[in-house]
Short mmCIF file of the C-alpha atoms (twelve columns), coordinates in Angstrom:
data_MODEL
# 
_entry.id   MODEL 
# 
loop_
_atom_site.group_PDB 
_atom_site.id 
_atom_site.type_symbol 
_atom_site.label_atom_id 
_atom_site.label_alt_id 
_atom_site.label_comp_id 
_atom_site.label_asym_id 
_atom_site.label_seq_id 
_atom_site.Cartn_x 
_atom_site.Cartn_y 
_atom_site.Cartn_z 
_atom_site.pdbx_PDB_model_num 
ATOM 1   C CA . UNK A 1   38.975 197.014 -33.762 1 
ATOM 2   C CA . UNK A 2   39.940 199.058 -30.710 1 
ATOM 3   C CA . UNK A 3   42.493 196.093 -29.845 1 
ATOM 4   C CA . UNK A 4   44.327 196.141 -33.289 1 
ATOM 5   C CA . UNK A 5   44.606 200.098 -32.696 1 
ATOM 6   C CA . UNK A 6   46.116 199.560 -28.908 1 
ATOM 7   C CA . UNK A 7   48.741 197.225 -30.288 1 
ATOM 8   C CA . UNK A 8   49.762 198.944 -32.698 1 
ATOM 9   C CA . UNK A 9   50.010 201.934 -30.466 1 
ATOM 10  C CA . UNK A 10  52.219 199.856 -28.080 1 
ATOM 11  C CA . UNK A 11  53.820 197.278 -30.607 1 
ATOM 12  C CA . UNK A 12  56.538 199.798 -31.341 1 
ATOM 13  C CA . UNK A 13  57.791 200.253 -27.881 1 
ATOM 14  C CA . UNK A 14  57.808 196.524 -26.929 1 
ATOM 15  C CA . UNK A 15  60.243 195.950 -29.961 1 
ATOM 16  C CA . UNK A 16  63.907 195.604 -28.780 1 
ATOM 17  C CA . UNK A 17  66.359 198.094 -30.674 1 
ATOM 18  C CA . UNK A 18  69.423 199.024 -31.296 1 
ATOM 19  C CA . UNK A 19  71.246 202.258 -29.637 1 
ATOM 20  C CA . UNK A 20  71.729 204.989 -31.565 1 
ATOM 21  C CA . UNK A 21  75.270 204.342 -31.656 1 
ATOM 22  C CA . UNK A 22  75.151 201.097 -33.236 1 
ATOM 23  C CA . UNK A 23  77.460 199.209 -30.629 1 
ATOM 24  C CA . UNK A 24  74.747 196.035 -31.270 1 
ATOM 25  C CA . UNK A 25  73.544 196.444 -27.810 1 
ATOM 26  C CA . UNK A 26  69.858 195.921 -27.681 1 
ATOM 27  C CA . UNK A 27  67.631 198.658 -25.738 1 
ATOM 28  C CA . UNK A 28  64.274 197.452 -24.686 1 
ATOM 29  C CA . UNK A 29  62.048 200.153 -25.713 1 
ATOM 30  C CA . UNK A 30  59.914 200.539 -22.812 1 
ATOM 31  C CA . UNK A 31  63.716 202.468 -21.040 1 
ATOM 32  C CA . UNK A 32  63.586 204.506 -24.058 1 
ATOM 33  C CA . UNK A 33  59.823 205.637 -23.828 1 
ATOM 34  C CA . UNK A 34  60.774 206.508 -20.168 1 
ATOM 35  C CA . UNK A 35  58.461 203.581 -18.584 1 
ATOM 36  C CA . UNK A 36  61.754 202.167 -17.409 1 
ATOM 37  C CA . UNK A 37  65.336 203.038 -15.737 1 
ATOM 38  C CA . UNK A 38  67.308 205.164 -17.751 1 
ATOM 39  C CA . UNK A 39  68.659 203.695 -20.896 1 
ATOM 40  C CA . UNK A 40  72.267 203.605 -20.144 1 
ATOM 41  C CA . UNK A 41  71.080 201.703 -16.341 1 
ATOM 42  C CA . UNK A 42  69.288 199.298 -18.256 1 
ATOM 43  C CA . UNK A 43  72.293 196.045 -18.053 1 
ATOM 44  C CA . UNK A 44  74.449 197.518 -16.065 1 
ATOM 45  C CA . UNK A 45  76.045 195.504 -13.256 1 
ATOM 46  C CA . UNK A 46  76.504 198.258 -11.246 1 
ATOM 47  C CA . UNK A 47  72.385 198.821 -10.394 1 
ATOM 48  C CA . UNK A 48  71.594 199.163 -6.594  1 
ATOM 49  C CA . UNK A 49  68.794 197.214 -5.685  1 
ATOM 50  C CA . UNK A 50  67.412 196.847 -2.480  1 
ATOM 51  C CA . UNK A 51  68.467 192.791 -1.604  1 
ATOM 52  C CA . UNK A 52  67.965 190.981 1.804   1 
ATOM 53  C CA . UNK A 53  70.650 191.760 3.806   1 
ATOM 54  C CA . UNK A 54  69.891 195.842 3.161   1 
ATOM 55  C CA . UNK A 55  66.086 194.893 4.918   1 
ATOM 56  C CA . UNK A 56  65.445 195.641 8.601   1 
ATOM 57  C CA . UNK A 57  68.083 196.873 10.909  1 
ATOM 58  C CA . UNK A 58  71.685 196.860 10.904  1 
ATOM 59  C CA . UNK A 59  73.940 194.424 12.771  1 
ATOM 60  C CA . UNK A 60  75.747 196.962 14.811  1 
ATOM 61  C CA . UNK A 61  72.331 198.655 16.302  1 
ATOM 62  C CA . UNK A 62  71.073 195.707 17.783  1 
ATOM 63  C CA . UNK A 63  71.961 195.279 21.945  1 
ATOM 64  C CA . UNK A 64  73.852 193.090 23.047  1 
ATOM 65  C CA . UNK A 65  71.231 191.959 25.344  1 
ATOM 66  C CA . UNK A 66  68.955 191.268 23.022  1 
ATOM 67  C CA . UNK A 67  71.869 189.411 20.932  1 
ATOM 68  C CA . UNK A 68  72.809 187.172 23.918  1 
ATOM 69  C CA . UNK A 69  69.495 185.787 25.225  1 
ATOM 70  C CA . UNK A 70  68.171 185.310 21.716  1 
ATOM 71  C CA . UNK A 71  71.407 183.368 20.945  1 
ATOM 72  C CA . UNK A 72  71.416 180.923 23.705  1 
ATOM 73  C CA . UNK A 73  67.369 180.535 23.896  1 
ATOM 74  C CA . UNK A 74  68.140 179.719 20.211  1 
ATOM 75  C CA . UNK A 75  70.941 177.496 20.891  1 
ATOM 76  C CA . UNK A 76  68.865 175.389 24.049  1 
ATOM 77  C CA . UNK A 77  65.752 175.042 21.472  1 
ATOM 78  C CA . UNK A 78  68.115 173.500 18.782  1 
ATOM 79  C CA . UNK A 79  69.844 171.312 21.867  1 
ATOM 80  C CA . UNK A 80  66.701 169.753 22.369  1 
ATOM 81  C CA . UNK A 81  65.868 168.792 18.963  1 
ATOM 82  C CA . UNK A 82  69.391 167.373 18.739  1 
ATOM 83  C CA . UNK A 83  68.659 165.288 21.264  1 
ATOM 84  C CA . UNK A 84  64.440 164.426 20.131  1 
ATOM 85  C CA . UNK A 85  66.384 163.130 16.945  1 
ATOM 86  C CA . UNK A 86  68.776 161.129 18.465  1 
ATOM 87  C CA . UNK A 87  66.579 159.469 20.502  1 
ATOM 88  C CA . UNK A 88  63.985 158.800 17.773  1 
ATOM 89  C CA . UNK A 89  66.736 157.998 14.851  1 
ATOM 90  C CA . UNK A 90  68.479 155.329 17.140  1 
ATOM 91  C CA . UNK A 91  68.021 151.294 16.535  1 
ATOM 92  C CA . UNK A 92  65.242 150.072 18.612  1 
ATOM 93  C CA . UNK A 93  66.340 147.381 20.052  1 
ATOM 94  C CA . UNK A 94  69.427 146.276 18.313  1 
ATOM 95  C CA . UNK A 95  73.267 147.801 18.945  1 
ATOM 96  C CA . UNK A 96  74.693 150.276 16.625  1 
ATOM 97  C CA . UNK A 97  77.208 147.651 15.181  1 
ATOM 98  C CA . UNK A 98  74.390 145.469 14.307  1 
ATOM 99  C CA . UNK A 99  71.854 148.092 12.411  1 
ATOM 100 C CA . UNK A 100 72.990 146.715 8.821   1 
ATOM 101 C CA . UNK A 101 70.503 143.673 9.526   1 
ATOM 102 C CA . UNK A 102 67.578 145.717 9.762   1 
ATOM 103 C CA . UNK A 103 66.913 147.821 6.706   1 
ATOM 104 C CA . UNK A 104 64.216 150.143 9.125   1 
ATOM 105 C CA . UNK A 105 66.985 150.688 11.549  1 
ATOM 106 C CA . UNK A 106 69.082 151.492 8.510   1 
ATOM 107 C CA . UNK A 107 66.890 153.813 6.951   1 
ATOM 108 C CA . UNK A 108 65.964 155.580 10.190  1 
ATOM 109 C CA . UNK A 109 69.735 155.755 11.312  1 
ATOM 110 C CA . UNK A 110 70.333 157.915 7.966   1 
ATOM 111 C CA . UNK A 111 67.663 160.097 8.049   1 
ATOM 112 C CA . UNK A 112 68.459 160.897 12.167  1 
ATOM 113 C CA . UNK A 113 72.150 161.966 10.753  1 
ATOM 114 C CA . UNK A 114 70.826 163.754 7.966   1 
ATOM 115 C CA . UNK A 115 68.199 165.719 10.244  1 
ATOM 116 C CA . UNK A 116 70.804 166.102 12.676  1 
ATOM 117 C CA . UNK A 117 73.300 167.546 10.164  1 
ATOM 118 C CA . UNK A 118 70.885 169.885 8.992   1 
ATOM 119 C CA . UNK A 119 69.720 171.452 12.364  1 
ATOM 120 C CA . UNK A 120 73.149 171.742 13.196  1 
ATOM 121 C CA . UNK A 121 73.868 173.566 10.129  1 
ATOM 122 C CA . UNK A 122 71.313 176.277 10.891  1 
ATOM 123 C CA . UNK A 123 72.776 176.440 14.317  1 
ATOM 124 C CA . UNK A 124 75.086 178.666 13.343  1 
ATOM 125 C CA . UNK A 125 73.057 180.544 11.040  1 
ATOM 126 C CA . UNK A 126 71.923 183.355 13.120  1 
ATOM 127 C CA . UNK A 127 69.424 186.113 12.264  1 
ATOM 128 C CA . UNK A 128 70.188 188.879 10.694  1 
ATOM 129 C CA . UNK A 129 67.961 191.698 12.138  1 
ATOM 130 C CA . UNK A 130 66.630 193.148 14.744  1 
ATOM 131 C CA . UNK A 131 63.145 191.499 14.418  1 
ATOM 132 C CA . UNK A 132 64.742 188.295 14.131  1 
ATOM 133 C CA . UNK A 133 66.633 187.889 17.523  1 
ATOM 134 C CA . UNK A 134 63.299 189.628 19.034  1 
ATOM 135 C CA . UNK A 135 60.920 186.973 17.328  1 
ATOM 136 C CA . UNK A 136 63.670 184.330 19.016  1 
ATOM 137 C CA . UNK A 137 63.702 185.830 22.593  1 
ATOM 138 C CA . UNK A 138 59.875 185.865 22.350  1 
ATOM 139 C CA . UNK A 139 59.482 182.673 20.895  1 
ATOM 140 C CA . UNK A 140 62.021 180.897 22.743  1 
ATOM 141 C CA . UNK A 141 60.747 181.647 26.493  1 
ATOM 142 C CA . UNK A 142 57.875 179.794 25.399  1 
ATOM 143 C CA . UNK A 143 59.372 176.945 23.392  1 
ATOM 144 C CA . UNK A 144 62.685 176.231 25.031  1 
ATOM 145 C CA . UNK A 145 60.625 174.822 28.019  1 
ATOM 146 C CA . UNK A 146 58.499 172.639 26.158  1 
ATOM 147 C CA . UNK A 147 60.981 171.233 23.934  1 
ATOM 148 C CA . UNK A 148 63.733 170.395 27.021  1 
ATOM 149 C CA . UNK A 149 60.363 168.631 28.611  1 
ATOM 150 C CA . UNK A 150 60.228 166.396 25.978  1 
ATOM 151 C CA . UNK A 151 63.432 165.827 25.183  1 
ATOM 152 C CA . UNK A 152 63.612 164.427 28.693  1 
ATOM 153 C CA . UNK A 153 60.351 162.991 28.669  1 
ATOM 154 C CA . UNK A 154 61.370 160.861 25.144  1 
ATOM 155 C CA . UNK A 155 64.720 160.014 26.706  1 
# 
């Protein structure tokens, strides 16, 4: 009955508890073993925990350079698939005033504005490191091309 002996060896520190105090506030018993943050860190709002924006490298040590070509290479690849969706989402061979008649064209008309409304969303969501903007300046000089060619090509 090795098991039986284990839990009962760790039952007792699983169990929430009071404080010593007796303010009601529960202590998980793990904190108070020392497995965990210090007791009194345990709910407090004020913890420091590493989040996404505190990853990579800071705004203000990224050059300008870098900044500006990633920035419009981004903003020519998102041009393009403006104007891919545009093309596709369009009626085929009816007017714009007359697109209520088809239910396809209907259909495809809102899901081309909805597409459309979310690329241009993230348009102005740039990156926020340094390995972003380098993973678009990389990127880009190879994608930019192709998607302008068929952007063109599909128009």
């Amino acid at each position: 009955m090795r098991g039986a002996q284990e839990y009962r060896a760790i039952a007792p520190v699983l169990r929430p508890r009071h404080c010593e105090t007796c303010t009601h506030e529960l202590k998980l018993g793990l904190a108070m073993e020392g497995w965990l943050a210090a007791p009194d860190q345990i709910m407090s709002a004020n913890s420091q925990q590493p989040g996404p924006s505190d990853i990579g490298t800071p705004a203000a040590t990224i050059p300008i350079s870098l900044r500006i070509l990633a920035i419009v290479l981004r903003a020519l690849f998102i041009g393009a698939l403006i104007a891919v969706t545009v093309r596709v989402s369009s009626p085929q061979s009816e007017t714009l005033s007359s697109v209520y008649e088809t239910p396809g064209d209907l259909i495809r008309l809102a899901l081309g504005f909805a597409v459309g409304l979310w690329i241009v969303i993230h348009l102005f969501m740039l990156p926020r490191t340094a390995e972003g903007y380098r993973t678009w300046v990389y990127l880009g000089l190879v994608i930019v091309p192709l998607a302008w060619a068929v952007a063109i090509y599909i128009w």
